[in-house]
N, C-alpha and C positions, 0 to 999 in steps of 0.2 A: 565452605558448605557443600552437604551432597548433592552431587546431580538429580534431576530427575530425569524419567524414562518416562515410558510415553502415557497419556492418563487417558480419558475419558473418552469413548465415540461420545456423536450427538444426533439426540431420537430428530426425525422428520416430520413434522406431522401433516407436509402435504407443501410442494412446491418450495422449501425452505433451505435445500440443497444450497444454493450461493451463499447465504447467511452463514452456515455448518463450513461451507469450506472456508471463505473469510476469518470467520472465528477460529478456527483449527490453525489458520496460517498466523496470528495474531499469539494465539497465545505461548507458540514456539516461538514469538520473536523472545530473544535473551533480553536483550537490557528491558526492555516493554514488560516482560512476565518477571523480571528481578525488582525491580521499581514495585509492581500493583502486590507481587507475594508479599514483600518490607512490610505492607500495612501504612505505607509512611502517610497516606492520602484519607486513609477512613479513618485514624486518631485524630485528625485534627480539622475532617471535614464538618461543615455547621449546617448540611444540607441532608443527612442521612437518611431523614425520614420524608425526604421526596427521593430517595434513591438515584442519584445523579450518577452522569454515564458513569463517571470515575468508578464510583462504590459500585454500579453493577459490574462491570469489568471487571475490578478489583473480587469479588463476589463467584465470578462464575470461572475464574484464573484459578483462583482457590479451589473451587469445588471440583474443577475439569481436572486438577495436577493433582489433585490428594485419590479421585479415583481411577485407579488402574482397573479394567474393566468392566469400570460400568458402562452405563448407558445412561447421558443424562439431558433433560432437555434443555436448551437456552432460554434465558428469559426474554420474553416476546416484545418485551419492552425496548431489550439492541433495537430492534427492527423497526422501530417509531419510524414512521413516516414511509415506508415501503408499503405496498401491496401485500394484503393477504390471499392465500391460495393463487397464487399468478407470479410464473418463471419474474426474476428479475435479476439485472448486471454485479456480480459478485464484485467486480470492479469498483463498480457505483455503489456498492454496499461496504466493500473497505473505505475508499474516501471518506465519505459520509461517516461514517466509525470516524478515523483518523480526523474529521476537523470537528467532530463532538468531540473529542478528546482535547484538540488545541482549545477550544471553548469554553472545555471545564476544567482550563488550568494545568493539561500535565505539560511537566518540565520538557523543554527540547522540543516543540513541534511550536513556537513562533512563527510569525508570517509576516513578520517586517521588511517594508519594502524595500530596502538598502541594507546591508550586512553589514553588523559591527565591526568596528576597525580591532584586525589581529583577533577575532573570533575564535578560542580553540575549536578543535572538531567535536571535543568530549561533550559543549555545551548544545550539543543539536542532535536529540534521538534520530530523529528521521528527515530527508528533505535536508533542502539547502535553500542555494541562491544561482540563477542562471546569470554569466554577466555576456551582455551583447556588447560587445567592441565592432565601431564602425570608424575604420581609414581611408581616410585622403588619400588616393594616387595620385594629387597634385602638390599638395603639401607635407604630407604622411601626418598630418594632425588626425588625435582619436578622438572619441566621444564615446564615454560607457555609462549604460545604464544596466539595472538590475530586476529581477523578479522572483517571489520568492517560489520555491514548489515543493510539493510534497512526494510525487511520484514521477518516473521520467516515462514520456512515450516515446515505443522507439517504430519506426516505418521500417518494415520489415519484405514489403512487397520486391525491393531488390536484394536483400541481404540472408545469406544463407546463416549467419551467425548473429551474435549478438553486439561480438566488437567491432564485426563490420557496421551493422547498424548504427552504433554506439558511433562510429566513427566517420558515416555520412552526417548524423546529426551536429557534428563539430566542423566540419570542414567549413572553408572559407564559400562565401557567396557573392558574385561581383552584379554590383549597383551600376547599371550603367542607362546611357538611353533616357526614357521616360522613369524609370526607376532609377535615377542620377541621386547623390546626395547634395543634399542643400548643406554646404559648409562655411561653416561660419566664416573663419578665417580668408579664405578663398572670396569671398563675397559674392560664390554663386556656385551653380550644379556642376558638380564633377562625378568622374569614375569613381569609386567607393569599392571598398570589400569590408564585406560584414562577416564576423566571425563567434557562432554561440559557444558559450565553454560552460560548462561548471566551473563555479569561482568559490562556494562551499559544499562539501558535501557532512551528510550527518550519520552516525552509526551502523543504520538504516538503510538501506537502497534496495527501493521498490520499481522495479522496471516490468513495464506494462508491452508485452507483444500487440501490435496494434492490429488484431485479426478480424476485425467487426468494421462493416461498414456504416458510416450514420449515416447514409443515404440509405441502400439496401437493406441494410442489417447482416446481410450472407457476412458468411464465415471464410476468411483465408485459411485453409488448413495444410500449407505448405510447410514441412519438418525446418525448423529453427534451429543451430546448434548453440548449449550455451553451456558454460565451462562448470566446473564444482570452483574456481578459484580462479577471483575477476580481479586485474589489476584498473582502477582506474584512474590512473597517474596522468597517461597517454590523452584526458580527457579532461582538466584541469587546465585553471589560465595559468595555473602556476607551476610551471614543469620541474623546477627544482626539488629537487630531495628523492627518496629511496620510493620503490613501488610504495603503492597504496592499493591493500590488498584485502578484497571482502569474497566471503566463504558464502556459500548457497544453501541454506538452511530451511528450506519450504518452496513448490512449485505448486501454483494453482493451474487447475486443466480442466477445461469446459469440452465435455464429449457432444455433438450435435453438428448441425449445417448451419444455424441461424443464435443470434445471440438472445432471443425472447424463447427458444425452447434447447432442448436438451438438457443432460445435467451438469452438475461441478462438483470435482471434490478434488484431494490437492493431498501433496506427500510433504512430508516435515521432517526434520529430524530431532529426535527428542534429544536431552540433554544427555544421557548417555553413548550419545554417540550415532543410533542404528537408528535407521531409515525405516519412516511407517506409510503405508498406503493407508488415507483417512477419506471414507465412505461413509458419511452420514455415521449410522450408528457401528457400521461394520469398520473395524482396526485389523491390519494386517501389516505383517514386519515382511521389509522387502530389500534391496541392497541399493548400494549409492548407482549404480547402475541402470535400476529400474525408474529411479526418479531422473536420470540425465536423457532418458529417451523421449519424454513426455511431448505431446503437442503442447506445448506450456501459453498459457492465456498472461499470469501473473508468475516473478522471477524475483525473490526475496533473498537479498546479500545484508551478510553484519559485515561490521569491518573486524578486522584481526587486530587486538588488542583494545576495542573499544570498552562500553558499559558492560559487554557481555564477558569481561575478564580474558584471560590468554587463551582459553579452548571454545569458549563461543558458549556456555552452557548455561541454561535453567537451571537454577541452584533452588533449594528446599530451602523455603522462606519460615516464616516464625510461625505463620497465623495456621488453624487448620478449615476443616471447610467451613463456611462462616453459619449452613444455615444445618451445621450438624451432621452425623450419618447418614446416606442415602440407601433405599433398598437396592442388592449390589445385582445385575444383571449381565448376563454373559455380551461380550462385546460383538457378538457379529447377531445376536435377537435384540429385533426392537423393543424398547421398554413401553411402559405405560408412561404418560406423563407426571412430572413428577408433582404429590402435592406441595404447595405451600403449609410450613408450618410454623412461621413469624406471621403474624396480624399485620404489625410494622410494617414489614416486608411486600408483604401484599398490597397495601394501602399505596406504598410506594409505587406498586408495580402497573394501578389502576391510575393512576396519576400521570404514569409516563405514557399508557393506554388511549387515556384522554389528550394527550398532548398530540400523539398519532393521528388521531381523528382529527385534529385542531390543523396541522401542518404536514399536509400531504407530501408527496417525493417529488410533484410537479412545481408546489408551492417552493418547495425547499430549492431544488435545482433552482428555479427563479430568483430567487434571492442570494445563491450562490455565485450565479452571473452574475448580479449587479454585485456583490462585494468584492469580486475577481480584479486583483488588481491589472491593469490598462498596460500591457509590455507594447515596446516601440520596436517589436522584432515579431514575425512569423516563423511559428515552429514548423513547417515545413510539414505540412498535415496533407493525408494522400490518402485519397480515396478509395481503397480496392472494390471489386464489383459492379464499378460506372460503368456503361458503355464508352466506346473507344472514342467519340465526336463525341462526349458531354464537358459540358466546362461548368466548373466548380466554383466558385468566388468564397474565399476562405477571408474573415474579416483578421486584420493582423493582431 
């Protein structure tokens, strides 16, 4: 099939910038935008006329790839449960995306808590499985358990890279003292070394610079380096076999000092290959270059030979845009917003409207906590912008 090139800016109509970059970084993901273009999700969906996330994603993939130069606006219904007119975490607005999506059924973003025995990789869009191995230094008996995730955070406060990061986040941790491990075998507390790996990865790999503090909010804005071409073999409990090797295909970047103001917007690379600066409404071609300098917030890898086929590309799907021809507006002028001209459509849209108002972003987080499955390991979470004498108590 042919590639696609780069399609649509997306109008703002006031504080909507994290959504706009979110969605921009979304729909250049390949296998994600090859899946919702097939149509395979709206033939045989029974929910059409509440417009479920599927069918608007699937909806606005279509609309945003077939126009090259417009300017089009998203439907405000993504955004159920966020804030209207008020800065909010483009991060928290991908998640949120990403596990309405595992909720309405798309393939590959499962969240079961133990990983299929012999799981190919092909069967997992995005996310994996973390497995924590804890050994005995007295008997060398292990004990592993699992957890699923969808994006990786990496502590970046001592790492000038990524693979350094990547690569504190693996390293062993010795259990000893009041931190002893209770082992079974042993029939009481010994020295221990804990070790996190990734034990699956999915097509997908979403790595999150962790620049924001949740205490402060302040911004770490120290330069990160991170590659066009990640091997993460070195990072895997299973070291055997040839690199495993994922390409950089969109960088989200939050310009400000604080994560509640300034704006976001993020470079992708279209299915043709070249590299876009994606500014709200405004689209600008820029070189792989300009996207490897970024203060980068969010760091989007496919892997090489995944769902995205042998070159990583958005391929020209069957459907065209679903809700018809749009009035075509130049890409760096804001448009108007666009009207509605499905009844259908709309009715849907007031529906998922109402849903917003029903299930706040506070509500939701809250409920995401409680369904978070319970890991018997700390991910080693650091707080930039504490004072130097504060101590933290991080629950494991």
């Amino acid at each position: 099939m042919e590639p696609y090139g780069i399609g649509a800016g997306l109008q703002n109509p006031g504080n909507a910038c994290y959504m706009n970059a979110a969605l921009q970084c979304l729909t250049y993901t390949p296998p994600l935008a090859n899946y919702l273009l097939s149509q395979e999700h709206s033939r045989t969906c029974q929910r059409r006329s509440e417009l479920c996330t599927l069918c608007a994603l699937e909806s606005h993939f279509t609309w945003a790839l077939h126009s090259p130069g417009h300017v089009i606006q998203p439907c405000q219904a993504l955004a159920a449960g966020f804030h209207r007119n008020r800065q909010e975490d483009a991060h928290e607005f991908l998640m949120f995306a990403l596990d309405a999506l595992r909720a309405a059924g798309l393939p590959g973003l499962n969240c079961q808590l133990a990983p299929s025995e012999d799981q190919p990789l092909s069967h997992q869009l995005a996310g994996g499985h973390w497995r924590s191995r804890v050994t005995c230094l007295q008997c060398q008996g292990t004990s592993d358990t699992w957890d699923p995730y969808l994006d990786i955070v990496l502590d970046i406060q001592a790492a000038k890279n990524v693979q350094e990061a990547l690569r504190h986040l693996v390293s062993p941790e010795e259990l000893d003292g009041d931190n002893a491990y209770d082992c079974a075998a042993c029939l009481r507390k010994t020295p221990a070394s804990r070790t996190l790996t990734l034990h699956t990865c999915g097509d997908v790999l979403v790595l999150v610079l962790k620049r924001f503090s949740d205490f402060t909010r302040d911004k770490m804005a120290k330069p990160v380096h991170y590659p066009d071409r990640l091997d993460m073999r070195p990072y895997l409990s299973r070291q055997n076999g040839g690199p495993l090797e994922y390409r950089l295909y969109a960088v989200l970047v939050h310009v400000g000092l604080r994560r509640d103001r300034g704006h976001y917007l993020c470079y992708v690379k279209a299915g043709d290959g070249r590299w876009y600066e994606m500014d709200d409404a405004k689209v600008t071609a820029c070189g792989l270059a300009s996207a490897l300098k970024q203060s980068a917030y969010v760091l989007f890898y496919v892997r090489k030979g995944g769902w995205d086929g042998a070159n990583g590309q958005v391929s020209r799907g069957q459907g065209a845009p679903a809700s018809g021809p749009r009035e075509r507006h130049d890409a760096r002028t804001p448009a108007e917003p666009a009207k509605p001209s499905d009844p259908e459509a709309e009715q849907g849209r007031q529906h998922l409207e109402q849903r917003r108002q029903e299930l706040g972003l506070d509500e939701w987080k809250s409920l995401q906590e409680q369904q978070r499955p319970k890991g018997s390991f700390n991910l080693r979470r650091v707080e930039p912008g504490l004072p130097s004498k504060a101590v933290l108590i991080h629950q494991a």
